[in-house]
C-alpha positions in Angstrom: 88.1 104.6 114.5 85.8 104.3 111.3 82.6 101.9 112.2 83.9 99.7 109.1 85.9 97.7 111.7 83.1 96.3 113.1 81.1 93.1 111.7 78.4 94.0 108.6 75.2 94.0 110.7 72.8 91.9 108.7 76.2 89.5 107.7 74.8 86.0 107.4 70.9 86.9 107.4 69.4 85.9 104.0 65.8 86.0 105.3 64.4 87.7 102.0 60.7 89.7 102.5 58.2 88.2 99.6 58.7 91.3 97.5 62.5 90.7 97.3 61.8 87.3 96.6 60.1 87.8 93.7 62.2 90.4 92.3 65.1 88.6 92.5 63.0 85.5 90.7 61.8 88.4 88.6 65.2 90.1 87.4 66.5 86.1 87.3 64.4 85.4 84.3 64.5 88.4 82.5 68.4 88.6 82.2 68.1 85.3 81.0 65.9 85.5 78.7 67.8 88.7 77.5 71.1 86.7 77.2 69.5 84.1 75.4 68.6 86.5 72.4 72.4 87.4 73.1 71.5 91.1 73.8 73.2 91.3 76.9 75.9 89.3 79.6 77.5 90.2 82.4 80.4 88.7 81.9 82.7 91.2 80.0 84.8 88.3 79.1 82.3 86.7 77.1 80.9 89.2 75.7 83.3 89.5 72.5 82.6 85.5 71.8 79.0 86.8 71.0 79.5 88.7 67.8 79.9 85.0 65.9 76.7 83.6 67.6 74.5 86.5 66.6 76.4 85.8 63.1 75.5 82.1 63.0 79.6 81.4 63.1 79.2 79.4 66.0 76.6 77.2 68.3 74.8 78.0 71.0 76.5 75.1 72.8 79.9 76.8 72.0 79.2 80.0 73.2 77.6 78.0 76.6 80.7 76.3 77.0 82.7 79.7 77.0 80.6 81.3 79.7 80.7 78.5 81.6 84.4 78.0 81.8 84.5 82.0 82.1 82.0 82.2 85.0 82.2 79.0 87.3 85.0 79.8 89.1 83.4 83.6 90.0 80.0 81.9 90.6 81.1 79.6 93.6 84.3 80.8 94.6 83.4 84.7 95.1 80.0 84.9 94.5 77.9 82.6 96.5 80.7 82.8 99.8 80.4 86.4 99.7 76.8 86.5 99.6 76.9 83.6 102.7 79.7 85.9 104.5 77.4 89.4 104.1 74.3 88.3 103.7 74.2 90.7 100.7 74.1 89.4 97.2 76.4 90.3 94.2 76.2 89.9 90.5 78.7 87.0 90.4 76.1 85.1 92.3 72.7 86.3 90.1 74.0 87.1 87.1 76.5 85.4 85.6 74.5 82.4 86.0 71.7 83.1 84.1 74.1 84.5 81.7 75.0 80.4 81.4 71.2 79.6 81.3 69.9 82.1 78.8 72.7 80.9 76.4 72.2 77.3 77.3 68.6 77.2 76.5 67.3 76.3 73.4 63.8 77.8 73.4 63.0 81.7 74.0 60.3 80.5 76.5 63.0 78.1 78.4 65.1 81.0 79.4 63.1 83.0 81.6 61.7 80.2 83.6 65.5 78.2 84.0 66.2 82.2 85.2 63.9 82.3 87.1 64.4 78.5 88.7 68.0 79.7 89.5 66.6 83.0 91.3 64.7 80.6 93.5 67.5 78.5 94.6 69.6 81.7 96.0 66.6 83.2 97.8 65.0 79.7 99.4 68.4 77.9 99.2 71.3 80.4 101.1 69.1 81.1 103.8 69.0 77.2 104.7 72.5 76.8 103.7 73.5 79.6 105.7 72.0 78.0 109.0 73.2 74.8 108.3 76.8 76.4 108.3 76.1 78.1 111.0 75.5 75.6 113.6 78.5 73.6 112.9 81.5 73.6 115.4 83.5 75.9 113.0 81.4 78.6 111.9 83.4 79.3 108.6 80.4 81.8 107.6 81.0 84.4 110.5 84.5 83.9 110.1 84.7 84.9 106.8 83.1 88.6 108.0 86.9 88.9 108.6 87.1 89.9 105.0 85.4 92.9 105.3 88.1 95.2 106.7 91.0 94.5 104.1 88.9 94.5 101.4 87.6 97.5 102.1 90.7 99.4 103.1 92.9 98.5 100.5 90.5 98.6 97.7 90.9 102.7 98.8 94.6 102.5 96.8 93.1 101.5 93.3 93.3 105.1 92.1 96.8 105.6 93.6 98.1 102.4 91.8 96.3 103.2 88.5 98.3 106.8 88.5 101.2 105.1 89.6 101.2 102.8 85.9 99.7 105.2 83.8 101.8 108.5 84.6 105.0 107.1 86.6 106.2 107.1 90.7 106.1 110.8 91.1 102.5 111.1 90.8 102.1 108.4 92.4 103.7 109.0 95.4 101.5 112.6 95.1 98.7 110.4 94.9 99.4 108.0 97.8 100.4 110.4 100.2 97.3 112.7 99.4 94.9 109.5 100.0 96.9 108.5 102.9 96.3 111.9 104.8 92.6 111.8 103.3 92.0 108.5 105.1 93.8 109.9 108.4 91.7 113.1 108.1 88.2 111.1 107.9 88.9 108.8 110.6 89.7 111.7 112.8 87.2 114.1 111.7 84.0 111.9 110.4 84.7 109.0 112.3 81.0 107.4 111.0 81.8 107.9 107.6 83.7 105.4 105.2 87.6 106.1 105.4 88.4 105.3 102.5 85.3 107.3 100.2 87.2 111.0 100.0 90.3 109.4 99.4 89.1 107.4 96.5 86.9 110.2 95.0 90.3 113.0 94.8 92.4 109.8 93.7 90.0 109.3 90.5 89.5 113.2 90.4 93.4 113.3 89.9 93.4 110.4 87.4 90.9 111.8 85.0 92.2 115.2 85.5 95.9 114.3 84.5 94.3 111.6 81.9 92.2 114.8 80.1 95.3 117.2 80.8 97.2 114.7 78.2 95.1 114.4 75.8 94.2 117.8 75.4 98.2 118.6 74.5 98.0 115.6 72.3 95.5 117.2 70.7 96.8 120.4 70.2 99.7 119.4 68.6 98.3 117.0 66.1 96.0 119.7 65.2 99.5 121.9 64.8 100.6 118.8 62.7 97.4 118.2 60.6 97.6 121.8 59.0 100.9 120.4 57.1 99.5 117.4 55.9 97.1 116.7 53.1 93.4 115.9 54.3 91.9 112.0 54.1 90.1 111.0 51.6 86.4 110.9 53.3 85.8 108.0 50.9 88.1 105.6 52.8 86.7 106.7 55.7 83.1 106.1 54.8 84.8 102.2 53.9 86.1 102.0 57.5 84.7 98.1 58.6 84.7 98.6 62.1 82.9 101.8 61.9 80.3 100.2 60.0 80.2 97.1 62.7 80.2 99.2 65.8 77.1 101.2 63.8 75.5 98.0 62.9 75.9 96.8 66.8 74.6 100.5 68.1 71.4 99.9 66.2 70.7 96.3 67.2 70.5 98.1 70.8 68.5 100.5 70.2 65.9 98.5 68.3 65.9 96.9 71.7 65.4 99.7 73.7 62.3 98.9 75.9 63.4 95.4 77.1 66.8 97.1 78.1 64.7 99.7 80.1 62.6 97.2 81.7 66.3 95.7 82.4 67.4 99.0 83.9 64.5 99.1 86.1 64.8 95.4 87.5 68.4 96.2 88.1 67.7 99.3 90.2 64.6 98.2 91.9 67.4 95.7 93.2 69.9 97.8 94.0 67.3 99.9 96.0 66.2 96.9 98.1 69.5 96.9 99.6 70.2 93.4 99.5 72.1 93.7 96.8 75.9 95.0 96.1 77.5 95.8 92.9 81.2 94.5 94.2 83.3 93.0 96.8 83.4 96.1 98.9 80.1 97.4 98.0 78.6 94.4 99.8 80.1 94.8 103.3 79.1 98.3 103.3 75.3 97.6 102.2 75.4 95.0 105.0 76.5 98.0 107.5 74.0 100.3 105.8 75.7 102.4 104.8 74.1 103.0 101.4 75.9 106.3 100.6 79.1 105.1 100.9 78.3 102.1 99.1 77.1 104.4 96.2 80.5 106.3 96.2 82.4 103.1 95.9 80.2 101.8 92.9 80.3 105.0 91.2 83.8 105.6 91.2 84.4 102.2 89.4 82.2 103.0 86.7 85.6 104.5 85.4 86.8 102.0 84.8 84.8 100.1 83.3 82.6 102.5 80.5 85.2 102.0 77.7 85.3 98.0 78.0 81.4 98.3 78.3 80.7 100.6 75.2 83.8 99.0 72.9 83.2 95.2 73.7 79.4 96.2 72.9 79.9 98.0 70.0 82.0 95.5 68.4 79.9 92.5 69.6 76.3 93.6 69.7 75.5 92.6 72.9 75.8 95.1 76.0 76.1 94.8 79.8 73.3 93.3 82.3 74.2 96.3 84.3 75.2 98.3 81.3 77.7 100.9 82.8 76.9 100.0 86.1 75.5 103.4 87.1 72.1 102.3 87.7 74.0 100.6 91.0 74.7 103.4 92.9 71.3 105.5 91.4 69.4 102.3 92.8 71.5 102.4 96.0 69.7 106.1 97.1 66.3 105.9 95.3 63.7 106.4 98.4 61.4 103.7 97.1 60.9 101.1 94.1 58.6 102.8 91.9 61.3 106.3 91.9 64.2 103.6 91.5 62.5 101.7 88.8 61.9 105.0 86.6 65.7 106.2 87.4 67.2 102.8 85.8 64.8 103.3 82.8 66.0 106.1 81.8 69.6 105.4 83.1 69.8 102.2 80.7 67.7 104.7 78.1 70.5 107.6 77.6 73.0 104.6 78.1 71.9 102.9 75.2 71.0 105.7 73.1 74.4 107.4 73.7 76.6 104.4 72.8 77.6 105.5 69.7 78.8 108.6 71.1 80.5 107.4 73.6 82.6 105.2 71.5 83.2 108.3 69.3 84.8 110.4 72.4 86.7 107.7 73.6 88.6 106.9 70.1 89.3 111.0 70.5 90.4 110.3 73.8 93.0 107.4 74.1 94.7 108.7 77.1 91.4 108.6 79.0 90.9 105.1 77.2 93.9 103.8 78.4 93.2 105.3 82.2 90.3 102.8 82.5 92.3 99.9 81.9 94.7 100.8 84.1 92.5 101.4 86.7 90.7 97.9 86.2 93.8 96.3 86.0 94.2 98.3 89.9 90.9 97.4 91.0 91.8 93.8 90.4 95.1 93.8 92.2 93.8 95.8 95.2 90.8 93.6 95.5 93.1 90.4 95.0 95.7 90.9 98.3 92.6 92.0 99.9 90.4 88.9 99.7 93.7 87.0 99.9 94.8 88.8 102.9 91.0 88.5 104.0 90.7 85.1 103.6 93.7 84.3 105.7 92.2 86.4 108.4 89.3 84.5 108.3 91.5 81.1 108.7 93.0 82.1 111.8 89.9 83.0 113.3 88.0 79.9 112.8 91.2 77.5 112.9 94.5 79.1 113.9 97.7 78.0 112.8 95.9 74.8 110.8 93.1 77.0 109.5 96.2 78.9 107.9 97.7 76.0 106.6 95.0 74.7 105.3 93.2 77.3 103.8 96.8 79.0 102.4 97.5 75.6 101.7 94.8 75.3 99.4 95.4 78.5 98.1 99.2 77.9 97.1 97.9 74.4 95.6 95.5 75.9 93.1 98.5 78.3 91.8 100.5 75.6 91.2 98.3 73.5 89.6 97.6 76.4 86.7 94.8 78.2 88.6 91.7 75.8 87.8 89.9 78.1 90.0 90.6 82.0 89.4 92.5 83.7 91.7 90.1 86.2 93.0 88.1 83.6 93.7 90.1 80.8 95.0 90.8 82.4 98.6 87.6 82.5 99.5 86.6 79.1 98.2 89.7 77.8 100.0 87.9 79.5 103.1 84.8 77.3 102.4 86.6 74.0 101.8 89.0 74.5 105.0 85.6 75.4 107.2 84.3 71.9 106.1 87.5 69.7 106.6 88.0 71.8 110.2 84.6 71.0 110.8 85.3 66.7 110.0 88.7 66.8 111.7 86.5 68.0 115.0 84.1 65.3 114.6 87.2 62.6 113.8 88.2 64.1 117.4 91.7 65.5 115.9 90.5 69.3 116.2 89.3 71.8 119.1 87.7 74.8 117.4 89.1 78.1 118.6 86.0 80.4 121.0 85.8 83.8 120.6 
């Protein structure tokens, strides 16, 4: 049986080195100084608001109150219990925060240090929260390591449901019975190795290759097609206004180009201090060490997102904290700092440099374009039974039946009121919340937490 069963071996420990510290404090402050000059946010969401505030259509205060309402419920409902439950931490957690403070701020100077204030609290403050948490009766924290398996097991299908949407059940069932005897195969044959990395690199090998295969007979016959129809005037092509925005927003990058490389380096220099995880699954396996397989995972969701990235960014202006996410997995393998730091300079170099390219081959390529939605719109259903699923495992371990019916409780509670809290993130936030009421129904006497 794949080692993934067993508990992340650093889960819970948030003892940070001095050097982590301070680049943590380090990459805090620069991405908020960067998303105060609205260059860059994490949060793809927000990202489109920003073409009006680089415009002067709206207030800074505006476009604060949209990340905020965008990024709360990600910030302390997924990313701050999954940091406590790994001992890893995520983007949700760093980033989209200073994303809020770098807007907020009304001085250039402000931003950096309110960035770096908030990289402070996560690397002095989760440690003592985490051993506050875990001396109580109900220790929600280590309970909450129950997460890892599903999540990390069923986000293995995103490729198969992503086929499945884009090019019907046949292929899909191809798809799902290839990954299934992929996953079989690994556990038998690599038992040490991630079950699920083979099966999700042929299930996004197969998507891109049927993806391309259409789009290349699209293109054949329009070109069939063109040769009968009179050519377009190039003057109403030179007029085009969103080919003159997403020109505009390429330069505004590249005039930037430095501070996005120092940007790529911070990021990787993270990434290769291995306290750090690009996504839900990426964490538990960083917390296991396994670094490769963390890389895989992060790498093969990059295809997902590079057409929101370079679209949202041409047409805003403002590009991605991680950009395409690549410098994750890079920064994941680097065998030191300084080799890291160089690799996510000139990651975030050809990235920005290349945008206007990209955006070029992916209006030639719509099929391709369409593939990444789908399989984001897969990554998010996977990953949402899996942390629900998770989360309920995690209930039963620290409070049985109750812990179920509280935790699913709350969960059930927040769907009907409308979802104040997102759904990805309201699991595990009802995981947090049930740990503390377990933990004052023992000391009201009306509760006997459950021993291992």
């Amino acid at each position: 049986m794949s080692t993934i069963l067993a508990a992340p071996a650093n889960a819970g420990s948030l003892d940070f080195s001095l050097a982590q510290q301070l680049t943590v404090i380090a990459l805090c402050a620069l991405t908020a100084f960067i998303s105060h000059l609205a260059l860059a946010v994490f949060n793809d969401g927000v990202r489109p608001f920003l073409l009006d505030f680089i415009q002067g259509r709206t207030t800074r205060s505006a476009t604060t109150a949209v990340s905020f309402g965008l990024s709360a419920g990600f910030i302390f409902g997924l990313g701050a219990p999954m940091a406590l439950s790994t001992g890893v931490l995520n983007p949700w957690l760093l980033f989209l925060p200073t994303d809020i403070l770098g807007l907020l701020s009304p001085k250039k100077w402000l931003a950096p240090i309110l960035g770096g204030a908030w990289g402070a609290v996560v690397v002095f403050g989760l440690n003592g929260a985490n051993d506050v948490a875990g001396d109580l009766p109900v220790d929600f924290l280590t309970a909450m390591q129950q997460m890892s398996t599903p999540i990390l097991f069923l986000f293995t299908l995103f490729p198969v449901l992503a086929i499945t949407k884009q090019f019907g059940r046949g292929w899909g069932a191809v798809a799902g019975v290839v990954e299934l005897a992929l996953v079989v195969l690994t556990m038998k044959v690599w038992p040490n190795m991630f079950a699920g990395a083979l099966a999700m690199a042929v299930g996004v090998l197969m998507l891109i290759a049927l993806a391309v295969s259409k789009d290349l007979k699209q293109r054949k016959l329009d070109k069939e097609a063109s040769a009968h129809t009179p050519p377009v005037d190039p003057a109403v092509a030179a007029d085009d206004p969103m080919a003159s925005l997403f020109s505009a927003s390429a330069a505004r990058l590249r005039r930037h180009l430095p501070l996005f490389m120092l940007l790529g380096a911070g990021v990787a220099v993270l990434a290769q201090s291995h306290i750090f995880g690009g996504g839900e699954a990426t964490s538990f396996l960083i917390a296991k060490g396994d670094y490769a397989e963390a890389a895989q995972v992060d790498f093969y969701r990059v295809f997902g997102f590079i057409p929101l990235i370079a679209t949202t960014a041409l047409a805003s202006g403002a590009y991605g904290i991680a950009g395409f996410t690549f410098v994750y997995p890079i920064g994941y393998l680097m065998p030191n700092p300084y080799v890291a730091a160089l690799a996510g300079a000139a990651v975030f170099a050809v990235e920005v440099l290349a945008l206007s390219y990209i955006g070029r081959l992916l209006g030639r390529l719509p099929t391709v374009r369409d593939s990444s939605e789908h399989l984001r719109s897969a990554i998010t259903d996977t990953l949402q039974l899996a942390i629900l699923f998770g989360s309920l495992m995690a209930a039963n371990a620290m409070g049985g039946g109750l812990g179920i019916l509280v935790v699913g409780g709350l969960y059930l509670l927040n769907e009907a009121m409308g979802r104040p809290v997102v759904r990805m993130a309201a699991a595990p936030a009802a995981v947090l919340v049930g740990g503390v009421v377990l933990n004052v129904l023992y000391w009201l006497d009306l509760f006997t937490p459950i021993t291992s």
